[in-house]
LOTORTOR-15563 format. One line per 4 residues: number of its first residue (from 0); their letters; for each residue x, y, z of C-alpha. Coordinates in steps of 0.1 Angstrom, whole numbers. Example, Ala and Ser with C-alpha at 12.3 -4.5 7.8 and 13.67 -1.06 7.14 Angstrom:
2
0	as	123/-45/78 | 137/-11/71
% end
This chain:
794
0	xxxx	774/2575/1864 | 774/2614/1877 | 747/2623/1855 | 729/2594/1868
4	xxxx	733/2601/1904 | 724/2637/1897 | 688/2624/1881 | 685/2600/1905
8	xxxx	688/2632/1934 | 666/2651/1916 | 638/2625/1915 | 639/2618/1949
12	xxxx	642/2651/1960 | 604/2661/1943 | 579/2648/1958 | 547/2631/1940
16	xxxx	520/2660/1940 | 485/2649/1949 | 468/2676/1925 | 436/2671/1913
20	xxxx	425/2688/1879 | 395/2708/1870 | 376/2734/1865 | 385/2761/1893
24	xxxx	402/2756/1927 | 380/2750/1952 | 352/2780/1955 | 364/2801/1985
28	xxxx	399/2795/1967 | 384/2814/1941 | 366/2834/1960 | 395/2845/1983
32	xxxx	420/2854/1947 | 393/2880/1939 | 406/2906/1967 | 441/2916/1966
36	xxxx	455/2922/2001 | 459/2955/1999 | 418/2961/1993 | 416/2948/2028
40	xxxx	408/2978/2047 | 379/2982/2021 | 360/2948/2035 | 348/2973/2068
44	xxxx	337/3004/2043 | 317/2983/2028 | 300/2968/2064 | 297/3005/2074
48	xxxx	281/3016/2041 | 254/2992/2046 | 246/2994/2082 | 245/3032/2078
52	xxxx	217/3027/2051 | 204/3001/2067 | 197/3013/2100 | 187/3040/2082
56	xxxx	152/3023/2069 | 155/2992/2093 | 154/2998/2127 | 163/2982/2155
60	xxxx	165/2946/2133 | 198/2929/2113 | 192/2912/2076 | 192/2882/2090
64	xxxx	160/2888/2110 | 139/2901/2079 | 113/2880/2055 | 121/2872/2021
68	xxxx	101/2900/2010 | 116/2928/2036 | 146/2921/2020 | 136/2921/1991
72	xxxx	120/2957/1993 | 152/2968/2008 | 171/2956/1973 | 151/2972/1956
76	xxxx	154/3005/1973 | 188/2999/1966 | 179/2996/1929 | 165/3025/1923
80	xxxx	194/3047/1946 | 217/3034/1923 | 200/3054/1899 | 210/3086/1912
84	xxxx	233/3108/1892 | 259/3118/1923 | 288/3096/1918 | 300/3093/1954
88	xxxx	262/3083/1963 | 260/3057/1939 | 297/3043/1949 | 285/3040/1986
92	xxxx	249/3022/1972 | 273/3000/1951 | 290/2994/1985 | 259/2984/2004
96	xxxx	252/2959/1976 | 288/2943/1976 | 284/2936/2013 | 255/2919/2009
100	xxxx	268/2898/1979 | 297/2893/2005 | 274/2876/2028 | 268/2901/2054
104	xxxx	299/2886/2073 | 294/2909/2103 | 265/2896/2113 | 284/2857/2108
108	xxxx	301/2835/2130 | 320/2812/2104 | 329/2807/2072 | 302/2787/2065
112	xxxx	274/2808/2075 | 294/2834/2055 | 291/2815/2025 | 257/2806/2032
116	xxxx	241/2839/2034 | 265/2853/2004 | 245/2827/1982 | 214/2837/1994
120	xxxx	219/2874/1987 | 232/2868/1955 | 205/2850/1945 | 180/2877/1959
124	xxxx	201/2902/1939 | 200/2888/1907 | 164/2879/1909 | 160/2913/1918
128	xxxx	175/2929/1884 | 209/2938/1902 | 231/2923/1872 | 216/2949/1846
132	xxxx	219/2978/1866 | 255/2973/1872 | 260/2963/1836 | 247/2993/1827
136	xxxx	272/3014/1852 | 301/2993/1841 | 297/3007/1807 | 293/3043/1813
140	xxxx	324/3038/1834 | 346/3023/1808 | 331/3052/1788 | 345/3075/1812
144	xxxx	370/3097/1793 | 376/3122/1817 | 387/3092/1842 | 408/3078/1812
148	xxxx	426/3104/1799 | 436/3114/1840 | 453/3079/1846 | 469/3084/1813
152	xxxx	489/3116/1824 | 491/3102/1862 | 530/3093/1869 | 515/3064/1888
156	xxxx	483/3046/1892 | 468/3032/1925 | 440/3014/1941 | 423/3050/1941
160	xxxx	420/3053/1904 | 396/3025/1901 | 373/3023/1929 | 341/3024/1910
164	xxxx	353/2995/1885 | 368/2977/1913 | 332/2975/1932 | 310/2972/1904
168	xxxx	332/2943/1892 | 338/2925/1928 | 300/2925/1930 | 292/2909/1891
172	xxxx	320/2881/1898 | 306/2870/1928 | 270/2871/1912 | 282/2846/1883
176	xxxx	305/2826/1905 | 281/2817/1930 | 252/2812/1905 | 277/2792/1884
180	xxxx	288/2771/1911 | 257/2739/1917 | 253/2727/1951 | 235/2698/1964
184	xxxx	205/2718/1979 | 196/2743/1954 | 157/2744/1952 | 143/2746/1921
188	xxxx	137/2777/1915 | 177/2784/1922 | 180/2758/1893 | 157/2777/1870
192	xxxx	175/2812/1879 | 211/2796/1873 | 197/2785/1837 | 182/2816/1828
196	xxxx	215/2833/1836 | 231/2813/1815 | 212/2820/1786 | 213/2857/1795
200	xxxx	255/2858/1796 | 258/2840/1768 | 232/2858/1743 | 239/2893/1722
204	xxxx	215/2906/1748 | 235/2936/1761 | 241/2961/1731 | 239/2937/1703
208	xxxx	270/2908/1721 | 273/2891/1743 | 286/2900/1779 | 320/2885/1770
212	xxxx	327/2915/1744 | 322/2943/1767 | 347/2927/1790 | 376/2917/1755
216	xxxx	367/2952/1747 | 380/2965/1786 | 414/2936/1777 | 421/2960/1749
220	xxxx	416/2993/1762 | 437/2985/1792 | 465/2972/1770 | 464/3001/1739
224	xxxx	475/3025/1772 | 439/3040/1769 | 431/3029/1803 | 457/3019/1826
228	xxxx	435/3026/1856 | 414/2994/1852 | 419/2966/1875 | 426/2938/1851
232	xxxx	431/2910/1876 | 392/2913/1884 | 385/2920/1845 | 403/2887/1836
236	xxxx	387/2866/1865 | 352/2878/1855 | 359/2868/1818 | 370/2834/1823
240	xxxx	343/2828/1845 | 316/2844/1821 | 331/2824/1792 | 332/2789/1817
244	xxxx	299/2794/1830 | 282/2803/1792 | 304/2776/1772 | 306/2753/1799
248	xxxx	337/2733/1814 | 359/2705/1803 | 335/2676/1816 | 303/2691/1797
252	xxxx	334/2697/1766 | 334/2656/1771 | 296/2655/1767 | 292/2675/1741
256	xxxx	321/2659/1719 | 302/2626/1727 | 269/2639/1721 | 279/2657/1686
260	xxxx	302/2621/1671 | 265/2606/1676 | 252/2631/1654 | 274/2628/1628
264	xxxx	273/2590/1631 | 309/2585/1639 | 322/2558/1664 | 321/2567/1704
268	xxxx	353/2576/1717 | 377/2544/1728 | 379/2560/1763 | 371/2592/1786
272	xxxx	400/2609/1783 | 396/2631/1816 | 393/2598/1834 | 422/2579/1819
276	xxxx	445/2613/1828 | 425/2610/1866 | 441/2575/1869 | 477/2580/1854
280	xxxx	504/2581/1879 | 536/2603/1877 | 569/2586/1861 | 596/2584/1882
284	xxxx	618/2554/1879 | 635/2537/1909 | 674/2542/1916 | 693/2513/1909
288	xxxx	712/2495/1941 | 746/2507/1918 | 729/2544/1916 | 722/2542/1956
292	xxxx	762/2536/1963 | 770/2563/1943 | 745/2585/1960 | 764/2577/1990
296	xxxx	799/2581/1980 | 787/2616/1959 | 776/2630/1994 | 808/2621/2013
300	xxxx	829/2634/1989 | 805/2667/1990 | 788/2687/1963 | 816/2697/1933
304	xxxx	810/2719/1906 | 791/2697/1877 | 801/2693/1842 | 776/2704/1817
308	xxxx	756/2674/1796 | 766/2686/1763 | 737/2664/1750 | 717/2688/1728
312	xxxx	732/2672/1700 | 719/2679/1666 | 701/2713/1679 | 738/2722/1688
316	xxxx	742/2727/1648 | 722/2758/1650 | 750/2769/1673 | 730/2799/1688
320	xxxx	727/2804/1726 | 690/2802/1739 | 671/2830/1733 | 652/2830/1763
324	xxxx	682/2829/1788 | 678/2849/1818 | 705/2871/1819 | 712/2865/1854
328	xxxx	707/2826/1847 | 736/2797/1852 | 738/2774/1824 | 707/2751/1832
332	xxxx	725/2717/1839 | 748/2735/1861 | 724/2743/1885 | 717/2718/1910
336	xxxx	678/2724/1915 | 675/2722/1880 | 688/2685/1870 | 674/2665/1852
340	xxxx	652/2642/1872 | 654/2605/1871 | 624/2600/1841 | 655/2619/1814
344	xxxx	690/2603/1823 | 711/2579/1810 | 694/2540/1817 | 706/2506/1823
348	xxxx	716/2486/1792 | 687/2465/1807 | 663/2493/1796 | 672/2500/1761
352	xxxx	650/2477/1745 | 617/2491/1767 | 603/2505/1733 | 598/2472/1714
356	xxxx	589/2455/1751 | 572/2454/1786 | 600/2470/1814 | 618/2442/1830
360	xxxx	611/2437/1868 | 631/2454/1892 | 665/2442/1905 | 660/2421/1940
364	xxxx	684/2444/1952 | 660/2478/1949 | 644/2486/1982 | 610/2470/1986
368	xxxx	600/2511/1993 | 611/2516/1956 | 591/2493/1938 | 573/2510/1907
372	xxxx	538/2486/1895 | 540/2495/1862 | 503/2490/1845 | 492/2461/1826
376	xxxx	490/2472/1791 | 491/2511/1774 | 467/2539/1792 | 457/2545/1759
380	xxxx	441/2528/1727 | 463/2536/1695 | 446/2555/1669 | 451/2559/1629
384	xxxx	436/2587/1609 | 426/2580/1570 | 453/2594/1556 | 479/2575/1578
388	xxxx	461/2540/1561 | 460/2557/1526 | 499/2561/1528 | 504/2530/1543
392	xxxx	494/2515/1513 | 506/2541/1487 | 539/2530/1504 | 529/2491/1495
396	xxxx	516/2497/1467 | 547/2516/1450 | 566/2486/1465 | 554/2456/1456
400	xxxx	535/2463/1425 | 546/2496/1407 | 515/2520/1409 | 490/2534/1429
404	xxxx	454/2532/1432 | 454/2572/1446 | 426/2577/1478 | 415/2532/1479
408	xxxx	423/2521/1507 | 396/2488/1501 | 417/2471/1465 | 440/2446/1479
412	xxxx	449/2431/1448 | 485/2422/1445 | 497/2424/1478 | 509/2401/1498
416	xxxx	494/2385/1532 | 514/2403/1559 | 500/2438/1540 | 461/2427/1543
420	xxxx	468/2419/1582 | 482/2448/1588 | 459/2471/1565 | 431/2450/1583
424	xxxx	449/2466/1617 | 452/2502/1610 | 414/2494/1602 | 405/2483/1632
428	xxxx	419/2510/1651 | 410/2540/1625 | 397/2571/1643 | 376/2598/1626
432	xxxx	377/2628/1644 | 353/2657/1642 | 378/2676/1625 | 381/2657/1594
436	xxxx	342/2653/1589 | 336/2692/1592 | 370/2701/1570 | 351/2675/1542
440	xxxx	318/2697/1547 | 333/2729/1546 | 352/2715/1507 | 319/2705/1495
444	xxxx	305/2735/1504 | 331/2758/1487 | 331/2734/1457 | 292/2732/1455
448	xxxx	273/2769/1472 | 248/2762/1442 | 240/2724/1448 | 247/2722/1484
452	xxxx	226/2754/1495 | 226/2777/1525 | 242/2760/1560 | 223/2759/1587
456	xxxx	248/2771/1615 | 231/2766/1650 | 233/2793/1673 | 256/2777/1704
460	xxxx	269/2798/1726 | 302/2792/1709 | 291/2796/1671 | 278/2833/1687
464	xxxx	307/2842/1713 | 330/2837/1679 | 307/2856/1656 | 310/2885/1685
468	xxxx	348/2882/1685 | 354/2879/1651 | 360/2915/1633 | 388/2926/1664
472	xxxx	399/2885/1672 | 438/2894/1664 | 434/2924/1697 | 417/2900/1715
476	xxxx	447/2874/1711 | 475/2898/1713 | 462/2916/1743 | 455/2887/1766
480	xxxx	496/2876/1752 | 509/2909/1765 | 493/2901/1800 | 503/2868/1798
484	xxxx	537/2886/1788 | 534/2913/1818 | 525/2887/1845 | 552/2856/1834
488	xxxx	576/2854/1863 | 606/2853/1838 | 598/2887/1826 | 617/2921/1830
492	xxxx	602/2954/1837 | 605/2975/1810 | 595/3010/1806 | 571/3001/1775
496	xxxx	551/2974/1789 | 515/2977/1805 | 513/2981/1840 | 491/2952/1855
500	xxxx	497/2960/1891 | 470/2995/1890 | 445/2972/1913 | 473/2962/1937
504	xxxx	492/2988/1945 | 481/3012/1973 | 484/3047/1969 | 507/3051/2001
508	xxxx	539/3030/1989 | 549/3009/2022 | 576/3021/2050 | 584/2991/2072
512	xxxx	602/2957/2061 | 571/2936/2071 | 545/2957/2050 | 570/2956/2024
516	xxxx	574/2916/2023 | 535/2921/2027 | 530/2940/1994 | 559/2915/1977
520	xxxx	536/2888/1983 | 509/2905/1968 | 523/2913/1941 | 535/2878/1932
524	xxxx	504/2860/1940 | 480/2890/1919 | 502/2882/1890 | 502/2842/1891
528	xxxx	463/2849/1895 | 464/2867/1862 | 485/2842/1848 | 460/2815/1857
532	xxxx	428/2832/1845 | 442/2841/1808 | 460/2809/1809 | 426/2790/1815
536	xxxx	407/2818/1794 | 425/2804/1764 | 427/2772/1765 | 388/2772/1769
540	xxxx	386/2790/1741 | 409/2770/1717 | 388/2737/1733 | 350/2749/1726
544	xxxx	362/2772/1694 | 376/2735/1678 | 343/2716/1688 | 321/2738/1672
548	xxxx	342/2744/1640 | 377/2734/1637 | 382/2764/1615 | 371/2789/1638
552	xxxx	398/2765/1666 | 428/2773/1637 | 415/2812/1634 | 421/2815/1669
556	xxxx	453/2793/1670 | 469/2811/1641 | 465/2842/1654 | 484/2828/1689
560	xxxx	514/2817/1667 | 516/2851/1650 | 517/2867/1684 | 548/2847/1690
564	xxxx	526/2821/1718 | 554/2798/1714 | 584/2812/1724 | 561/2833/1755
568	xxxx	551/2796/1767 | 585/2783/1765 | 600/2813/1782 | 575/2809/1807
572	xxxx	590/2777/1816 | 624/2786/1811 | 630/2789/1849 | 634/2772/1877
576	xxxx	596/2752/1871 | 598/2735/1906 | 604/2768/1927 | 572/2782/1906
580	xxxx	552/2755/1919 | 558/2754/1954 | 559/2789/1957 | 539/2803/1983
584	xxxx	528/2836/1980 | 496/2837/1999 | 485/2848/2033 | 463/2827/2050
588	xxxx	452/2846/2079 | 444/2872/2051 | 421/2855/2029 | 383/2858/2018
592	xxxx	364/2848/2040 | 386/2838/2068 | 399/2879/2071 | 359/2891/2080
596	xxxx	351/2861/2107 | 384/2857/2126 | 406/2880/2144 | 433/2893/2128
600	xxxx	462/2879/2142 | 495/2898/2145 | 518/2894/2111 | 556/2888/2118
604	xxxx	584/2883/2091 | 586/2848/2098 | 553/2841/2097 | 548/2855/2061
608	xxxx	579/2837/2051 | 565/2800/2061 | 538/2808/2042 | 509/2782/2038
612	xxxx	519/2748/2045 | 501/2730/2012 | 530/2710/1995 | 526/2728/1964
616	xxxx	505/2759/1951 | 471/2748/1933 | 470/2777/1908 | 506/2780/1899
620	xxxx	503/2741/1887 | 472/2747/1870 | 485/2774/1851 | 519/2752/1842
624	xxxx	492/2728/1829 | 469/2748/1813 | 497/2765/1791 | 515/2729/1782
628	xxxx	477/2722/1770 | 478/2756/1750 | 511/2749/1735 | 502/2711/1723
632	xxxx	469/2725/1706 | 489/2745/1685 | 513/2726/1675 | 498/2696/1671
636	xxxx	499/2679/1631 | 515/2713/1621 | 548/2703/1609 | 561/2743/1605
640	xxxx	550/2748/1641 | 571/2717/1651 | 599/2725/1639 | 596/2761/1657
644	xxxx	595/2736/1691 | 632/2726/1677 | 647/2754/1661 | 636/2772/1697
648	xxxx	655/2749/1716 | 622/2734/1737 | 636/2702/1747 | 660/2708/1781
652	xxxx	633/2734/1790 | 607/2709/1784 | 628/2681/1798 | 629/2704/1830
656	xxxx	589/2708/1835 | 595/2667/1839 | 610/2671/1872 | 573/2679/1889
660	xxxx	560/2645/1895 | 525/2647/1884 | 508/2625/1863 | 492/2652/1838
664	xxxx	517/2679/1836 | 541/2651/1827 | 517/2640/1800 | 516/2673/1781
668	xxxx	554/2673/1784 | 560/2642/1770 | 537/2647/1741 | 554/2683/1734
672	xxxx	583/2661/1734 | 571/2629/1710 | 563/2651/1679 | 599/2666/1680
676	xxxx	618/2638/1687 | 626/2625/1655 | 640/2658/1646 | 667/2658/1677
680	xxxx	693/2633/1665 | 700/2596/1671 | 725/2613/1705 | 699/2627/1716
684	xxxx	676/2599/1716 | 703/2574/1724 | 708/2595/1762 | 676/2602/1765
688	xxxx	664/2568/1769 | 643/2569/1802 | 623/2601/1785 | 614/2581/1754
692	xxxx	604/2549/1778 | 582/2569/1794 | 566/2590/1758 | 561/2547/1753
696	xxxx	540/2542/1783 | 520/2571/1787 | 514/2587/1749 | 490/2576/1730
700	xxxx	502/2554/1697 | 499/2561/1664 | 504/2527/1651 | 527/2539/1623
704	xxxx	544/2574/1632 | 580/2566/1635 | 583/2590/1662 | 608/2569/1679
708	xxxx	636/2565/1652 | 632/2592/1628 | 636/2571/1600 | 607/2586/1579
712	xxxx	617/2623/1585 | 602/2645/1559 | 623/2652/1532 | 601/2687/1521
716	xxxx	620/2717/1537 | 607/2736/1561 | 582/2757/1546 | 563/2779/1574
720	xxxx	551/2802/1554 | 535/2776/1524 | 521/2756/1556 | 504/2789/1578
724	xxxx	495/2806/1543 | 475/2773/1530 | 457/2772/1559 | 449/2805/1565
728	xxxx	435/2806/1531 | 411/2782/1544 | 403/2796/1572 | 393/2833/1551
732	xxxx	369/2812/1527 | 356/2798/1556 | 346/2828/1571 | 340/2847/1542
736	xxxx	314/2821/1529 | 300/2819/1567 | 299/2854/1584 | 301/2877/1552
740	xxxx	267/2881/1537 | 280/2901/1509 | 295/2878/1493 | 273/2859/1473
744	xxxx	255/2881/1453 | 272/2872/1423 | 255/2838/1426 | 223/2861/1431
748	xxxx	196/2846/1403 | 189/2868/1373 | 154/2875/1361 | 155/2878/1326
752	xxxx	121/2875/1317 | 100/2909/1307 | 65/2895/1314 | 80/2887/1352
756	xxxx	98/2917/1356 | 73/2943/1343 | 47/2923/1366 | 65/2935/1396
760	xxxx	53/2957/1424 | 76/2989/1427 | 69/3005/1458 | 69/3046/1451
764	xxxx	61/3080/1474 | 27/3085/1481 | 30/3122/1459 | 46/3102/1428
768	xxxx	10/3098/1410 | 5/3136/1413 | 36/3145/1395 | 46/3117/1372
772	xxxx	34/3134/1341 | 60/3161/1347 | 86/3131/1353 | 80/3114/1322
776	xxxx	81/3149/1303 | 109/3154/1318 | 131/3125/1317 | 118/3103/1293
780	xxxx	97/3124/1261 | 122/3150/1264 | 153/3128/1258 | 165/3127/1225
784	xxxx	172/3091/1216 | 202/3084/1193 | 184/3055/1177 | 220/3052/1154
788	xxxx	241/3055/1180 | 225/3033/1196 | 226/3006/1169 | 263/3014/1162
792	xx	275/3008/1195 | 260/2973/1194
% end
C-alpha cells in the first residue's frame, strides 16, 4: 500500500502537458535560441553599422521609405564591399547585412513589423546573391589557420574569438529559416525563390557537396580540438535546419512513405501515424477511494524515510550497481520527486487480467473529477510481418504433422481448422514494409549483377546528402555524440572534453550575483539548445536515411551503437526527467525580437528566478522525445541491441521518463519498454502491472510476439557480435556494389576476338607517324624472340 500511495502522489503531482509535436517551436522561438544572451550588446553594433553606411549613401530617408529597386541597389553595394580584402571592413559590411536580415528593428514598433520587414529583407538578400557570398567567406574562415591554431594555444576562448563566424552564420540561418518557413501570403515569386533554394541547399553545388558537408566538416573540426573557437550552437542550428529544409520534415516523411508504398505496389498504411499520436492522451490511472485514505493518513503521519522497491528482479542477477549513477545521486526510489508515478505501481487484483480484457469501469466511489474514458478499441491496427506467418506455421507444422514445407505459407494440408482461421488472421493483418521489399532487391541484386543489370538510384536529396557523407560517416556520428555528450545535463566537466560554451561565454567573466545567475541561465539554456538541434539532427537523419534505403538507415544506426548511443541516451535520462522539463532557463524580457522593440526593463534576482511562466519548457521535451525516438530506431528487431536495453539496467530509468504525462513521450517509453519485457522476469512483470496495462493500450500489436509472458524467449545466446557483424556485412556489399565503381571490373566483358580487336581505333600523339619506323626498329625488329622458350613455357 506505501508504494501505491507513493505512485498515486507522484501522478497527481505532474500535471498533463499540453505539448504539441513538430517540426520546430514556434518561429520567433526559433528565432530568439539563435542569440545567446550574452551577444546582446551586439544587436545595437549592428544598428550602428548600418545607419553609418547608410546615411552614408542615403540621405536624409530610412529603408523603409525606399523602392524595391533603391534597396535593392543599396544590397548590392553591399555586395560588392563585401568583397574587399580588409577584414575589419568586411566584418562591419557583414554587420550592415545581419541588421537588415534582422528586420531593421530600429526603425519598428512591434514584433510584428519586426518580423515583417526581416522577411522582406531576406528575401531581397537572397535574391540578390547574398547566400553565395557568405558561403564563400564562411569557408576561407574555416580555412583560417592562423585564427585556428590561436584559439588552440588560448587558455580560454570567448565571444571575441569568433566574431566573423558568429555573423556570417547568424545571417545564413536567418536566410534559410525564414525562406523555409511558408506563410499564408507569400506571392509567387517568394514561392518560386523558396523552391529554387531548396534545390540549391540540397545539390553538390558548392565545391562538389552539398551545403550540409561544409557545415559536418565545421562538427568535426570543432570536436578533433582543431578549432575550439567556432560557435557550435549556431553551427548545429544552421545544420538541422539545412538538412529539414532540403530533406523535408516529418509530415512530407508521411507523404513520401505513402507516395513510394504506391510505387512499389504495396498496401497504403492502416493509419497516419502522426495523427493517431496527435489524438493519444497521456496514461495516468485514477487513485482508488482505498489509495485516497491512505493519502490522507500518509500526510498526517508526515513524510518518513521510504524503503527502497527492491523490484528489479531478474536484472538484480547481474548484481552490478548502475553504471550511470550520479555520484552525488540518492538511490532513485528513495527520492521523493523521483517515484514511480501512478501508470508503474502495484494494481488492484481487479486489474490483473486487463491484458486478455477491456479495463473494468471505475469504482462508484472514485471522484466524478477522476474519471479516465478509456477509448473504444486499440489506437493502433496490429501488424504481422512474413516471417512472423512463416513461423507460425513451421511451429504448426512440426506439431501436428512432422515436417515442414520451408518459406509456404499457402499449403494447408494437414492441419486442422483453428490453424487455417488463424493463418487466415495473421493474413489479414500482414504488413510489408519498405524495408523488406528493398532488403529482397538489394539479394537479388548481389546474387544476379549479370542478369539483373546496373540500378538506377535516383538522385533525392537523401540518396545524395548520404553519398556526400559517406567516406567520413563514422566522424560525423561520433562528433555530433560528443556534443550530445558535452551538452547532456548529467555530464561532468572534465579536463578532456570539448568546450561547447566558446559562443557564450563573454570575454569579461561576470562580478555581481545577478550577472552571474544571468550567465548561469545562459549557459543552461545554450546547451539544452544544442541538445535539441543534434537531437533533432539525428533523428531526421536515421528517418529520411531508412526511406530512401534501409541500408544506408542501419549504416548510420550502426555506427550510433558503436559510439556507445545507448548508454549516452539512457544517461541522459538518468536524472531527475521532470525537473529537466520544467526547467526554465530563459529570459523573456531578453529574447529575439522582444529585446530590440521594448524597453529593457530592470533585471532583479527574483525575477530571473520565476523565470517564464509556460508550464513546461518546449525544447527540453522535444529533445526528451526526439532522443526516446532515436533510441527505439536503433533498437528496434535487433535482438543484441535489446538485450544491451537490459544488461544496462534501462527499465527504472525508463519507468521514470513515465512520470511526464504526455501522450507521446509515454509512447516511445512504453515501446522501449515492450521489446525488453520478456527478458525482466515474471517479478518484474507481476509488480509492474499498470506499466504492462498501459504497453496493452497504447502499443501497437504484433498478433503473436509473446511480449507479455516471455514464454517464447530465445533460446540462442546472446551473440552481439554474430548479430552487428552479419549485418554490417550487408551493409559493406551494399555500398560497395552501390558507391564503389571500381568494383566491377572483373565482371568487365572480354573481347577475344582478333578481327574486333585489331579493328579498333587507338588514339596516338600527333608526332607518332613521324617516328614510328624508329619505334618498331627499336622495340619490335630488334628483339630477339625466343621462339623455344617460348614454346617450352607453354
Amino acid at each position: 500500500m506505501q508504494q501505491q500511495t507513493d505512485d498515486m502522489e507522484g501522478s497527481m503531482e505532474s500535471p498533463n502537458l499540453e505539448f504539441e509535436y513538430g517540426d520546430t517551436d514556434s518561429f520567433t522561438a526559433e528565432l530568439s535560441e539563435l542569440y545567446s544572451y550574452t551577444e546582446e550588446p551586439e544587436f545595437s553594433l549592428n544598428r550602428d553599422y548600418f545607419e553609418e553606411d547608410f546615411k552614408n549613401h542615403v540621405k536624409g530617408r530610412r529603408w523603409m521609405e525606399l523602392s524595391m529597386e533603391e534597396q535593392r541597389a543599396y544590397v548590392m553595394r553591399l555586395l560588392d564591399a563585401l568583397e574587399v580584402t580588409d577584414r575589419d571592413k568586411r566584418l562591419k559590411v557583414a554587420r550592415a547585412i545581419l541588421y537588415l536580415a534582422q528586420g531593421v528593428f530600429d526603425e519598428c514598433d512591434t514584433e510584428t513589423d519586426v518580423l515583417y520587414w526581416s522577411r522582406h529583407n531576406v528575401f531581397l538578400l537572397y535574391d540578390m546573391g547574398i547566400f553565395t557570398a557568405l558561403l564563400e567567406l564562411l569557408s576561407m574562415e574555416i580555412d583560417n589557420n592562423q585564427a585556428c591554431s590561436s584559439a588552440v594555444r588560448k587558455p580560454a576562448i570567448s565571444l571575441a574569438d569568433s566574431t566573423e563566424l558568429r555573423v556570417l552564420l547568424s545571417i545564413m540561418y536567418l536566410m534559410v529559416e525564414t525562406i523555409r518557413v511558408e506563410m499564408e501570403g507569400d506571392s509567387p515569386e517568394r514561392k518560386a525563390a523558396r523552391e529554387a533554394f531548396k534545390t540549391e541547399l540540397g545539390s553538390p553545388l558548392y565545391n562538389g557537396e552539398p551545403f550540409a558537408l561544409l557545415l559536418f566538416t565545421m562538427v568535426t573540426k570543432f570536436c578533433s580540438m582543431n578549432a575550439p573557437h567556432f560557435p557550435m550552437k549556431k553551427v548545429l542550428l544552421l545544420l538541422w535546419k539545412t538538412i529539414l529544409f532540403t530533406l523535408g520534415g516529418f509530415e512530407e516523411l508521411q507523404e513520401m512513405k505513402v507516395r513510394m508504398r504506391e510505387l512499389l505496389n504495396l498496401p497504403p498504411l492502416p493509419e497516419d501515424s502522426i495523427k493517431v499520436v496527435r489524438n493519444m492522451r497521456a496514461a495516468s490511472p485514477p487513485a482508488s477511494a482505498m489509495e485516497l485514505i491512505e493519502q490522507q493518513q500518509q500526510q498526517k503521519r508526515g513524510r518518513r524515510s521510504r524503503r527502497p522497491l527492491v523490484k528489479q528482479d531478474s536484472l538484480d542477477t547481474y548484481n552490478e550497481q548502475d553504471p550511470f549513477k550520479n555520484d552525488d545521486a540518492r538511490d532513485e526510489e528513495d527520492d521523493p520527486e523521483d517515484v514511480d508515478s501512478g501508470i508503474e505501481g502495484e494494481v488492484d487484483p481487479l486489474d490483473r487480467d486487463v491484458i486478455i480484457q477491456p479495463p473494468p469501469p471505475p469504482p462508484p466511489l472514485r471522484p466524478p473529477t477522476e474519471r479516465v474514458s478509456f477509448p473504444k478499441g486499440l489506437p493502433w491496427a496490429p501488424k504481422v510481418r512474413e516471417k512472423d506467418i512463416e513461423h507460425f506455421l513451421e511451429t504448426s507444422r512440426n506439431k501436428f504433422i512432422g515436417f515442414t514445407l520451408g518459406n509456404d505459407t499457402d499449403t494447408l494440408v494437414g492441419l486442422p481448422r483453428p490453424i487455417h482461421e488463424s493463418v487466415k488472421t495473421l493474413k489479414q493483418h500482414k504488413y510489408v514494409s519498405i524495408a523488406e521489399v528493398q532488403i529482397k532487391r538489394e539479394e537479388e541484386l548481389q546474387q544476379c549483377p549479370m542478369t539483373m543489370g546496373e540500378e538506377e538510384v535516383e538522385e533525392t536529396p537523401a540518396e545524395i546528402l548520404y553519398l556526400g557523407m559517406l567516406p567520413s560517416l563514422s566522424q560525423y556520428v561520433i562528433a555530433l555524440l560528443k556534443l550530445l555528450l558535452a551538452a547532456a545535463p548529467t555530464s561532468k566537466a572534465k579536463t578532456d572534453s570539448i568546450n561547447i560554451l566558446a559562443d557564450v561565454l563573454p570575454e569579461e567573466m561576470p562580478i555581481t550575483v545577478l550577472q552571474s545567475m544571468k550567465l548561469g541561465i545562459d549557459v543552461n539554456r545554450h546547451k539544452e539548445i544544442i541538445v535539441k538541434a543534434t537531437a533533432a539532427l539525428l533523428l531526421l537523419l536515421l528517418k529520411h536515411f531508412k526511406l530512401n534505403h534501409i541500408y544506408q538507415f542501419e549504416y548510420v544506426a550502426q555506427h550510433l551503437v558503436f559510439a556507445n548511443c545507448i548508454p549516452l541516451i539512457l544517461k541522459f535520462f538518468n536524472q531527475n526527467i521532470m525537473s529537466y522539463i520544467s526547467a526554465k532557463n530563459s529570459i523573456c524580457a531578453l529574447d529575439f525580437p522582444h529585446c530590440v522593440v521594448h524597453e529593457m526593463p530592470e533585471l532583479t534576482a527574483e525575477s530571473l528566478e520565476a523565470g517564464d511562466s509556460n508550464q513546461f519548457c518546449w525544447r527540453n521535451l522535444f529533445s526528451c522525445i526526439n532522443l526516446l525516438r532515436i533510441l527505439n530506431k536503433i533498437t528496434k528487431w535487433k535482438h543484441s541491441r535489446t538485450m544491451m536495453l537490459v544488461v544496462f539496467k534501462s527499465a527504472p530509468i525508463l519507468k521514470r521518463a513515465l512520470k511526464v504525462k504526455q501522450a507521446m513521450m509515454q509512447l516511445y517509453v512504453l515501446k522501449l519498454l515492450k521489446i525488453q519485457t520478456k527478458y525482466l522476469g515474471r517479478q518484474w512483470r507481476k509488480s509492474n502491472m499498470k506499466t504492462m496495462s498501459a504497453i496493452y493500450q497504447k502499443v501497437r500489436h504484433r498478433l503473436n510476439d509473446d511480449w507479455a509472458y516471455g514464454n517464447d524467449i530465445d533460446a540462442r545466446p546472446w551473440d552481439f557480435q554474430a548479430e552487428e557483424c552479419a549485418l554490417r556485412e550487408s551493409i559493406e556489399k551494399f555500398n560497395m556494389r552501390r558507391y564503389d565503381k571500381n568494383q566491377n571490373s572483373e565482371f568487365t566483358p572480354v573481347d577475344n576476338c582478333l578481327q574486333s580487336v585489331l579493328g579498333q581505333r587507338v588514339d596516338l600523339p600527333e608526332d607518332f607517324h613521324y617516328s614510328y619506323e624508329m619505334w618498331l626498329e627499336r622495340e619490335v625488329f630488334s628483339q630477339p624472340i625466343q621462339w623455344e622458350g617460348l614454346l617450352q613455357a607453354q
